[in-house]
N, C-alpha and C positions, 0 to 999 in steps of 0.2 A: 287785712292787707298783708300780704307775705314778698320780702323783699330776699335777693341774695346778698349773704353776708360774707364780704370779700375775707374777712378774720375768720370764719369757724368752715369758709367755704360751703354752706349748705341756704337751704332758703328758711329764713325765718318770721315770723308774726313782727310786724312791726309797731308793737307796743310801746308808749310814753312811760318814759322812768319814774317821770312825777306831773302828779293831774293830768289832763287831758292834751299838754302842749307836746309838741314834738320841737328839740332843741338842736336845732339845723344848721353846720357848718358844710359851706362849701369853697373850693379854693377858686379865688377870684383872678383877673386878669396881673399880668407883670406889665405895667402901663409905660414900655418900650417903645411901643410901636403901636399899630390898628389893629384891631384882633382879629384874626381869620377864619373863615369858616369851621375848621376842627375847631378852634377855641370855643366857637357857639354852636358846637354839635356838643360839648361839652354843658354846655351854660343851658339848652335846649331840655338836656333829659334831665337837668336839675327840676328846669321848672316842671315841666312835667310831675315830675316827684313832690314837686312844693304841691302843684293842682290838685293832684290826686289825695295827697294827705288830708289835704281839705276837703274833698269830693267822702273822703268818707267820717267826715262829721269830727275829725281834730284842729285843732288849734294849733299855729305853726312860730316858730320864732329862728328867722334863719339870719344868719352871721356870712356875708361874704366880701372876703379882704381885697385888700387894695395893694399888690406891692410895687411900691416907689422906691425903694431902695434896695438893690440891690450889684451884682455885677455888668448887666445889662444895661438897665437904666444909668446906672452913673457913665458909662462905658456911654452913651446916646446922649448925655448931658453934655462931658464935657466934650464928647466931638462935636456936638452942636455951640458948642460956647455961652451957652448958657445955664443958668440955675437950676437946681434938680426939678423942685418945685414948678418950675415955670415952663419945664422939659416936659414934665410927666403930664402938666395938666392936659395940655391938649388931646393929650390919649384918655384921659381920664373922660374928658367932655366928649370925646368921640364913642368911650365905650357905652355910656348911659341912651345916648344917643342913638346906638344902634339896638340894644334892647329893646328901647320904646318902639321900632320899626318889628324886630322878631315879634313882641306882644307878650315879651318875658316880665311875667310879675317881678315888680322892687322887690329885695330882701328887707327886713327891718333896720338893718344894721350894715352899711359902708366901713367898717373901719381901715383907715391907711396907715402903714406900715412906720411911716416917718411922724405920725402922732403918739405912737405907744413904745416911742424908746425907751423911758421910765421902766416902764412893765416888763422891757426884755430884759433890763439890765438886773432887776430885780430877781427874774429868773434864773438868769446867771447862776447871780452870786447864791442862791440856796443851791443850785447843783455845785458849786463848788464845793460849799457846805455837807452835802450830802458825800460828796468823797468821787463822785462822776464823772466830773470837768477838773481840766486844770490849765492852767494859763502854762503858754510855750514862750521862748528867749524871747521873741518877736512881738509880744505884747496881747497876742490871740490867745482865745481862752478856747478849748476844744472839747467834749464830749469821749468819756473813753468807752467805746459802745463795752468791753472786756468788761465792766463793771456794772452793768445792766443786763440778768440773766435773759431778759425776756426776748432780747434784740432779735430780731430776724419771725417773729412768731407773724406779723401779717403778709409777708412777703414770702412767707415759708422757705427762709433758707436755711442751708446746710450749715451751718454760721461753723462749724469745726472744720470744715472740708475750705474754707475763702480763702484768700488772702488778705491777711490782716494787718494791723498795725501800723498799715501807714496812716497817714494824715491827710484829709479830702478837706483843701482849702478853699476850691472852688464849691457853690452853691449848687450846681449838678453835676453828678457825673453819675457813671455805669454800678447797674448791677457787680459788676467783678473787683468794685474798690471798694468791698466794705472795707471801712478803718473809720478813725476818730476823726470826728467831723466839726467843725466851725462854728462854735456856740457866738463867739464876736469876734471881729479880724480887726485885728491893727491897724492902722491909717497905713498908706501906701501914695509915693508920688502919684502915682497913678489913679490915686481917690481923686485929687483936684480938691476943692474946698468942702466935700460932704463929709464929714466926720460930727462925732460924738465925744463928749467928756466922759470916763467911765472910771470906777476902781484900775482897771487896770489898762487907763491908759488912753488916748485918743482912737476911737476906732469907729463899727459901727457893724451893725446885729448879720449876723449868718442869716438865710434865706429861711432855714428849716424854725428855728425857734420865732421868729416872726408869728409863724402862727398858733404855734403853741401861747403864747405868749393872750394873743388877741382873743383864742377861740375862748380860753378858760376865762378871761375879765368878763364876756358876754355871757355865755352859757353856763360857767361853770367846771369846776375841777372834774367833773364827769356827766356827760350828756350821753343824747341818745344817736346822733348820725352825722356823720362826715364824709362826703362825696367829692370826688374829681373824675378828672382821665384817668385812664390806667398807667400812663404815663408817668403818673406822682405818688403812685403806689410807692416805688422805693425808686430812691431815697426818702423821696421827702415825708411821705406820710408815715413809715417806719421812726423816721427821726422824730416828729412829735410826738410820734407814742413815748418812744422810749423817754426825752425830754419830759414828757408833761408826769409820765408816771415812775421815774425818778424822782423828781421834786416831790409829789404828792404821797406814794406810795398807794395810789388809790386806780380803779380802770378808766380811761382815756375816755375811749367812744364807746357804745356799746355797738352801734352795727355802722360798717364801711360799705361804700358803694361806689364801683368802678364804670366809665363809659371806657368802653373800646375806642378805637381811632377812627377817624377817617381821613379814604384812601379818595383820589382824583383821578377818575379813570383806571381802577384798578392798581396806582402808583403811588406812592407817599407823596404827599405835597411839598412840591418842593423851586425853591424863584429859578433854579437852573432848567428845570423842565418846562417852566413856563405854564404850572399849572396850579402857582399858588393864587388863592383870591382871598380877597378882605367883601365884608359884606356891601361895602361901597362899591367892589368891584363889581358884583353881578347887581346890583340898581341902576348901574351904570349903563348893565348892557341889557336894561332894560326890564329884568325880575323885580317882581314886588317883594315885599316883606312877608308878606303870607305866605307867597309859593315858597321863598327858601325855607321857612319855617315846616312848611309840608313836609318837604324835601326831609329834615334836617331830623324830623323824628317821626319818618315813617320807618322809622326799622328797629328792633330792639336794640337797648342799648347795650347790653354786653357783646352783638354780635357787631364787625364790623361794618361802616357803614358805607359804602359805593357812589360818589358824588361825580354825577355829571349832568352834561347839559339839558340832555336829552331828561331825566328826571325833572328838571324844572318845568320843560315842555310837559310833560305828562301831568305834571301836579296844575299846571293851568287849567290840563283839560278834566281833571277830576275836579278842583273846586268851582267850576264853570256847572259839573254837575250837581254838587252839591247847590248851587246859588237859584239854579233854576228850581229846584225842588223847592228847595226852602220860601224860595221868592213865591211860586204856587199855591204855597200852603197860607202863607203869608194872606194874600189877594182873597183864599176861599175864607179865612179865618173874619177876613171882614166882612164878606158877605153873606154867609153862614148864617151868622144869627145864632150863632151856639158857640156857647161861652164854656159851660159848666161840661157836665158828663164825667164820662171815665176815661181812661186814658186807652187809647185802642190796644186792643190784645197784640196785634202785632210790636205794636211800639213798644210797649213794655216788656215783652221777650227780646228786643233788642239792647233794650237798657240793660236788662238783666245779665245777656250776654257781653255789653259791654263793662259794667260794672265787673263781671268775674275774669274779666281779661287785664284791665290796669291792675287790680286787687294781686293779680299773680304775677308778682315780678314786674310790672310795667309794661303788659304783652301787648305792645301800641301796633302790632301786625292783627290781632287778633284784636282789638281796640277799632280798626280800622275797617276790617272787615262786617264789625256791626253796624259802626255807622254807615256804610254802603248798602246792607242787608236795609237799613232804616230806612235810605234812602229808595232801594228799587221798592219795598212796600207800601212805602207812601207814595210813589209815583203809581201803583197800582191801585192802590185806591179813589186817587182823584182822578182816576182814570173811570172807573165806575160811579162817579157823580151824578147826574142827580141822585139814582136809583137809590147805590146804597152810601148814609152820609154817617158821618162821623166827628170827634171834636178836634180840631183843626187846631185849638189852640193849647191842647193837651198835647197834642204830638207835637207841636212846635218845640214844647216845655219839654220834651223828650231831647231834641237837637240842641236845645241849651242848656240842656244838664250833660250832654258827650262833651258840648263847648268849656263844659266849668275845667275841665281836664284837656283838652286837645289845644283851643286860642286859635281857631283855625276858620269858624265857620261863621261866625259870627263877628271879624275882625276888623270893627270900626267903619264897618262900610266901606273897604278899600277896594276899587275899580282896579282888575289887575291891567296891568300897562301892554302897552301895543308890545310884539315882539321885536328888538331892532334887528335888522339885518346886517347882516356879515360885515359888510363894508363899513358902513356906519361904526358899529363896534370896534373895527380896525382901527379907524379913524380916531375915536374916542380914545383910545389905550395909547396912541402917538400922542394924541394931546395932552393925556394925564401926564406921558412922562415928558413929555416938553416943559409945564406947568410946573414939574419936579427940578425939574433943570433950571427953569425960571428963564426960558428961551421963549419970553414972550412972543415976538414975532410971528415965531412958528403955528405958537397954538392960535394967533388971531388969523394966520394962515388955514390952519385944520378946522376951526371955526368955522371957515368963510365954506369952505371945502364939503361939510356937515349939512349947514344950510342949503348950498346950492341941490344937496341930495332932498330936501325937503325936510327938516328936521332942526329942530333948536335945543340951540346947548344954554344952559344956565350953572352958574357958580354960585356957591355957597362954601360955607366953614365945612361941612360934610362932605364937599367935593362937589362933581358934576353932574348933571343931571341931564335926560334928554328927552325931547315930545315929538310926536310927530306937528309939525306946524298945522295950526289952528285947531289943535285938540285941545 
């Protein structure tokens, strides 16, 4: 299995450091808000990555964090007037929630960010030790990247040509502000009541060391892989390099693994365009969990990915093909009478081809294209029935071994849902934000409005939902 390694920029053998496990960080939700489709075009090629590790006979142990604390979330806390805790969970309970719907494998490991303050603060204080960090008038301890030769090596910058030296007090910002970054920040009126006890002072942990912090308690002062967006390449994933191998003096990750973005119609996603969605949002308007999951990694993941509607329409009409196949095979396997045999020469040159396409960088286009090949060959075979017969349930065993890696064809039995129409949909997106508004009235109006079109709305903690009536 050969992976691109975003550090040495080439593709390499994705080999376990120690025994057979592969020790897996990836960067988990900022539980602000619902997480939108880029965020789980992200979380998508992880799993993928988890599938496939296991698809070739390793053992996996993945770390993915939780961050409750930080600029955002307090900033959504105390505008909402309440407790961080009590802010973040419902994102928290939203996020798990929508995985189970994509068919994304659990990680081993949840840790959140506001349980392992100890562990940051601990880390701190040996970069201070170490001569790295140093606490500013203000009570913030900072990171002096000047004092870590290494800095800039996975992000490959020109670190002598930047501008430097200043201070990046915020948890993100640009490419073009490398300088000394935010190991703990000071309490500030503007915290509201989330603060910490520390050596130095009431504060609470920088965005970046967060995970430095969590990924080494689970995995270890050096593991084998750490994946995000490309997004988090730099700052953030620079900054726990440099953090974690500071403190240690030892290698961080051994290989880094970037998804590209995804665009909405060719555009960045964005609420001004009107073409941001949360994965509630297309359930809403009707898609299933499978089709966005289709959606969501049928393209490689370093290449960008092109999300629109008409893609979902497509992915219906392709696992409608896959279901009839399957469903056929299914029906002959029982009738059959043949259990045993070999696995048909065909199917097995598909596996094979599928197998040498995830094995190479994740090639889920080339991934995709076998299991299609599988598909039109076993539709030509039971197409030749009686005559010439075969083992039905060894080819089966072929589409559930593409599924141990895809989570796409075999997905819990899920019925994909009727298409809603335009209007309907209209309808539904005034309701949601009327329900945001809390302009009851309205939405028992758009309700009424919904129905009369022939179609029923239901609420839950996940949002809205809708059927056609007496489906």
């Amino acid at each position: 299995m050969k992976v691109y390694n975003s550090l040495t920029r080439r593709n390499e053998e994705l080999v376990p450091l120690d025994g057979n496990t592969i020790r897996l960080y990836t960067c988990g939700p900022t539980v602000y808000n619902f997480a939108h489709i880029g965020n789980f075009r992200a979380y998508a090629f992880e799993d993928i990555l988890r599938r496939t590790i296991k698809f070739n006979a390793m053992k996996i142990k993945q770390v993915m964090n939780l961050t409750d604390v930080d600029d955002k979330t307090i900033r959504g806390a105390n505008a909402a007037g309440v407790a961080l805790a009590d802010y973040t969970r419902t994102f928290k309970d939203a996020f798990f929630a929508d995985l189970k719907k994509l068919n994304i494998e659990p990680a081993e490991i949840y840790p959140a960010a506001t349980d392992h303050i100890p562990e940051m603060i601990r880390l701190v204080e040996t970069l201070i030790e170490k001569g790295v960090a140093y606490k500013s008038d203000d009570g913030s301890v900072y990171f002096n990247v000047r004092k870590f030769p290494g800095y800039g090596k996975l992000a490959h910058i020109d670190f002598d040509n930047q501008r430097t030296g200043e201070r990046c007090a915020a948890d993100e910002y640009d490419k073009e502000n490398v300088g000394d970054f935010a190991l703990w920040k000071a309490w500030e009126e503007s915290d509201g009541p989330v603060g910490w006890d520390s050596p130095w002072g009431r504060g609470r942990p920088g965005w970046h060391i967060e995970c430095s912090a969590m990924s080494m308690k689970y995995l270890g002062e050096t593991f084998d892989l750490h994946t995000g967006g490309i997004d988090n390449l730099f700052p953030h994933h620079e900054n726990e390099i440099a953090q974690a191998e500071a403190a240690t003096g030892k290698p961080f990750v051994n290989t880094w693994m970037h998804c590209a973005h995804l665009r909405v119609n060719g555009e960045k996603m964005s609420k001004s365009l009107g073409n941001f969605f949360t994965l509630r949002d297309l359930i809403e308007k009707g898609y299933s969990g499978r089709e966005i999951r289709f959606v969501l990694i049928n393209a490689h993941y370093r290449s960008g990915l092109n999300f629109a509607f008409s893609a979902l329409d497509d992915a219906r009409k392709s696992l409608a093909r896959i279901d009839h196949c399957t469903g056929e095979l299914e029906k002959f396997a029982k009738t059959s009478g043949i259990d045993g045999g070999e696995t048909p020469p065909w199917a097995a040159e598909c596996l094979d081809d599928f197998a040498a396409a995830v094995n190479d960088d994740l090639n889920l286009p080339g991934a995709f294209a076998a299991l299609f090949d599988l598909v039109r060959r076993t539709n030509a075979a039971l197409a030749k029935l009686p005559g010439e017969t075969f083992s039905a349930s060894k080819a089966l065993a072929v589409f559930k071994r593409m599924d141990e890696v895809l989570g796409v064809i075999f997905f819990g039995n899920e019925t994909p849902a009727e298409p809603v129409p335009a209007e309907v949909a209209d309808l539904l997106n005034r309701r949601a934000q009327a329900r945001t508004a809390k302009d009851w009235a309205e939405s028992d109006r758009l309700r009424d409005e919904i129905s009369r079109l022939g179609w029923q709305v239901k609420d839950s903690k996940d949002g809205q939902t809708v059927t056609r009536k007496g489906k």
